[in-house]
C-alpha positions as CSV (number, residue, x, y, z in Angstrom):
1,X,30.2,113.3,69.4
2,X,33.4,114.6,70.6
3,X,32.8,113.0,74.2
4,X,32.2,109.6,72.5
5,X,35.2,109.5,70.2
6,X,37.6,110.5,73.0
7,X,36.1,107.5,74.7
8,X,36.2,105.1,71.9
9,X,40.1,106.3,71.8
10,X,40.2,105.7,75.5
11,X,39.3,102.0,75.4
12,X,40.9,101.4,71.8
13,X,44.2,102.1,74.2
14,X,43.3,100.2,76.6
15,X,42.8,97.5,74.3
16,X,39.1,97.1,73.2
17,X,38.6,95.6,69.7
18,X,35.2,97.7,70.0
19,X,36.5,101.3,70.8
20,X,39.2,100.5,68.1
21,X,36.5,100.0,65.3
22,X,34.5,102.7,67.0
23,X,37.1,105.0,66.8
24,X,38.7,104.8,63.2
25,X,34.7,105.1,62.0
26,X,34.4,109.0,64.8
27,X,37.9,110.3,64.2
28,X,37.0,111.3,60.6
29,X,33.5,112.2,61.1
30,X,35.2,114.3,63.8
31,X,37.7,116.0,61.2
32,X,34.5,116.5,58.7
33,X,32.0,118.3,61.1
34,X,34.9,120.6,62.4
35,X,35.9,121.3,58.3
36,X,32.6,121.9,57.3
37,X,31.9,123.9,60.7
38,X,34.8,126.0,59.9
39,X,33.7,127.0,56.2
40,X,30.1,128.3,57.6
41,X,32.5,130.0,60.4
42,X,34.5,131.8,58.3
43,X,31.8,132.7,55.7
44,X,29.5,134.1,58.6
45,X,32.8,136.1,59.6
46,X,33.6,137.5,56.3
47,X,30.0,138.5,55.9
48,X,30.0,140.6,59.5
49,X,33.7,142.4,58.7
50,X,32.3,143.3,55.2
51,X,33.4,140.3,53.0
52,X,36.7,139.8,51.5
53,X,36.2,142.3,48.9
54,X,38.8,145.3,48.1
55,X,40.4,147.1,50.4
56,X,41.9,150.9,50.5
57,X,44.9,152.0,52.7
């Protein structure tokens, strides 16, 4: 997906009506797969050091 959007922003430069559509549609699906990749990251994360609970000097 990445691969694609880079590509769509490739010829959207280059001027391609088609990788200009094609990116403004992958550039947010893009920034919503990483944000909701990034929640289950940092919940799996939280779980393995013990959660965010209390913590004692």
């Amino acid at each position: 997906m990445l691969f694609l959007t880079v590509e769509a922003l490739r010829r959207a430069n280059a001027g391609d009506p088609q990788g200009q559509c094609l990116a403004r549609i992958m550039a947010p699906l893009i920034k919503f797969q990483a944000c909701r990749d990034a929640r289950q990251v940092t919940g799996d994360g939280l779980e393995v050091r013990g959660g965010g609970g209390y913590i004692e000097e």
